[in-house]
Structures are given as structure tokens and as C-alpha cells.
N, C-alpha and C positions, 0 to 999 in steps of 0.2 A: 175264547171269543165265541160268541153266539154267532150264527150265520147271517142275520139280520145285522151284525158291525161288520163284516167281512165287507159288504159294500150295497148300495143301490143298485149297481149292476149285477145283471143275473144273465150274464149272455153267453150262452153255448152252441154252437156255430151249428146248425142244422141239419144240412149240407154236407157230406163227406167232404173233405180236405185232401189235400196233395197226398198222394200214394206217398213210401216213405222212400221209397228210389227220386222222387222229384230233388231231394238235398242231396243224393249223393254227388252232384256237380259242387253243393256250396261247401260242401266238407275236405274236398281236393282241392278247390279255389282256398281254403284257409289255412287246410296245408304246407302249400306252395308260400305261405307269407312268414308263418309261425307253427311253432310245436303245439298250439291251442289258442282255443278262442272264446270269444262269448259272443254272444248273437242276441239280443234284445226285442221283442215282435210287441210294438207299442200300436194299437186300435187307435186311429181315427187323428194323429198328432202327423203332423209336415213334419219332413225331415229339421227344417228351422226351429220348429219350436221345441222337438224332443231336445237338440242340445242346449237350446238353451235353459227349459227346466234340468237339465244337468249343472247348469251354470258355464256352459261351455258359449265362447263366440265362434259362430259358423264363420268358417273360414282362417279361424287363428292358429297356427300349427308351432307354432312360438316354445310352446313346453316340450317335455320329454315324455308326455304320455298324449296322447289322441285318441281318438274316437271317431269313426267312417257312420253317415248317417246316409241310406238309402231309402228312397221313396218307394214303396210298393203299394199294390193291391191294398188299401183296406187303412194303410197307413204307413208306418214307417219301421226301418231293421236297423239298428244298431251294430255294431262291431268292433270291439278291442279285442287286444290281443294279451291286456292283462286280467285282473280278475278287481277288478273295485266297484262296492257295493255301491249299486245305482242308488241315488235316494229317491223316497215316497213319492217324490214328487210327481217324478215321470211317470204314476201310473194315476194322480190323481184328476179324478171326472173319469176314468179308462180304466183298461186293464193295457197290462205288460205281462208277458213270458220271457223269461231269459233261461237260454241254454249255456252253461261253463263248462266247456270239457279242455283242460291243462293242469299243469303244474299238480297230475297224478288225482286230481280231482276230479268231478265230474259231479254236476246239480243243475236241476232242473225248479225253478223258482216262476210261480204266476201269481200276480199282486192283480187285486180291485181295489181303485181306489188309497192307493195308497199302503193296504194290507195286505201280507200275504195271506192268500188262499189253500193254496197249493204246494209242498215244497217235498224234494225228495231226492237222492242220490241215483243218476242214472243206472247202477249197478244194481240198485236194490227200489225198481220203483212200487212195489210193493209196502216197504216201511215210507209213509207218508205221514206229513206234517203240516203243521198250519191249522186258521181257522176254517176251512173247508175242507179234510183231506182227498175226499171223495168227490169232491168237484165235477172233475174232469176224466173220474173214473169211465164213463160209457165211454169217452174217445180212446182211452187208455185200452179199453178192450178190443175196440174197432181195430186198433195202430197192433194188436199183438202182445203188448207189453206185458211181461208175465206179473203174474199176483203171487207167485212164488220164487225161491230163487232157481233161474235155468241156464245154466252153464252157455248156453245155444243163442244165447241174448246178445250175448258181449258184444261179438262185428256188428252188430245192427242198432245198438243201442241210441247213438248219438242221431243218424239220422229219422229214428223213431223221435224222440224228444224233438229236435226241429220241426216234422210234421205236427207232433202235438204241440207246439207253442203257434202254430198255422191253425188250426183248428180250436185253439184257444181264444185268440184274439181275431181270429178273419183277419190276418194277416196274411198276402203272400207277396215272396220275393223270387220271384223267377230270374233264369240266368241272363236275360233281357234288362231288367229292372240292376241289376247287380254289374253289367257290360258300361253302365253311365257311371261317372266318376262320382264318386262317397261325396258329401258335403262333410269337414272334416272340422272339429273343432279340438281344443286341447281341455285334457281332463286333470292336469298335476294334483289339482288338487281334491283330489276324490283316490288318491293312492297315499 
């Protein structure tokens, strides 16, 4: 994909973003629920509207799979606690960052538009994928993330990728914004 499909948007947050200790409160708060989670940081979308471009009804907890939709800074965070591929949808007219660290996996995924841009295994974010892979390289250097493999990365890894999906989209979710209850819809059918 040429950079020119990747998307219209071209937005790289300016501004330094949340130091990478700012998530170490959301990584304990996801612990406390599950063995892993996914975390969503959708530009400019109400908590409303991102589930429902999921196809989810805000408020429906009816299924055996949900979805917590949190209003932040900039826009809205996402959070299950399985791993089911968001569709295009939720990043079209926008970007989304999604962080998956479970079930022995761990990615780190930034769509514009619908595309991914960005895609790469938090263990190895060095080997990057997608039609931009370098995107978001200058935050990646800013946040520490090594360009090589560094044994010394692994404790820090997960809340580096949350700061960089904040610095992706000008998204943030402070422990404030995350203290008011999810708007929760069900996602059965996205599993």
C-alpha cells in the first residue's frame, strides 16, 4: 500500500504524551479483572458511537462476550478482555491504536481510516508491518522502544505501547476518566 491509501489523515500528536508510568495504574486495574486485555484509543468517537460502529448496543450485556467503552481526553478507550479483531469500521474518518497483551500474545495495531498503518509484536517492535511501518517511529524513539532486540524491554513493554497508542491518536485515559463506569455493550458476535 502506498502511503497516500494508508489514509487522509496524517496526524502525529506534537506534543509529548503521557510519560509511560502514567498506565502503570491501567495495567494493575486490568489485571485485577483478567489475565490480559485489549485496550482500543479511538480519536475523536463518544464512547456511543465507537460501540456501535462495533455493532454493539450501548448498554446490552445480554451476550457472553462485552466490551467497556470509556470516554477520555481526545476521545474514547475501549476494553475487552478477549482478543476479537475490531473491524475497519471503528477507525473509519479516524485513527485507532489497539494494544492486545493475553493469551501469550502481545500486538500492538494503529489503523487510519480503516487501514492498518502500523502493526508489530510488543516483544519485537522493531520488526514492523503494515502500510506505514515507520509511522510512528519518532514516538517510538521518544517512549524508548528499542530498534533492536533488548532483553531489558520486556517489564516495560506493555505500558510503553499504551503511552504510544496516546500519543498516536491524542487519546488519553487518566485514572479519573477510567473511576466512571464503562458504557458496556456486547460483542458475541465479533468472537
Amino acid at each position: 500500500m502506498t502511503h497516500d491509501r494508508v489514509g487522509s489523515i496524517h496526524h502525529l500528536a506534537t506534543e509529548p504524551g503521557a510519560p509511560v508510568e502514567d498506565y502503570a495504574w491501567f495495567v494493575e486495574a486490568c489485571a485485577e479483572e483478567s489475565d490480559g486485555f485489549s485496550a482500543t484509543f479511538v480519536r475523536g468517537l463518544s464512547a456511543e458511537e465507537a460501540l456501535r460502529r462495533l455493532g454493539a448496543t450501548p448498554g446490552d450485556v445480554s451476550g457472553d462476550w462485552g466490551i467497556g467503552a470509556w470516554a477520555a481526553s481526545g476521545g474514547t478507550v475501549l476494553v475487552d478482555y478477549g482478543y476479537a479483531e475490531l473491524p475497519e469500521a471503528l477507525s473509519r474518518g479516524t485513527e485507532a491504536a489497539t494494544v492486545f497483551a493475553a493469551f501469550g500474545e502481545e500486538d500492538f495495531v494503529y489503523t487510519v481510516n480503516g487501514v492498518v498503518a502500523t502493526r508489530f509484536e510488543l516483544y519485537l517492535p522493531h520488526w514492523r508491518q503494515g502500510g506505514d511501518p515507520d509511522r510512528l517511529l519518532a514516538h517510538m524513539r521518544e517512549l524508548g522502544m528499542p530498534e533492536e532486540e533488548a532483553p531489558d524491554y520486556f517489564q516495560i513493554r506493555i505500558t510503553r505501547a499504551l503511552a504510544l497508542a496516546e500519543r498516536a491518536t491524542s487519546v488519553h485515559l487518566s485514572p479519573a476518566h477510567h473511576a466512571v463506569p464503562a458504557i458496556v455493550g456486547s460483542v458475541d458476535h465479533l468472537y
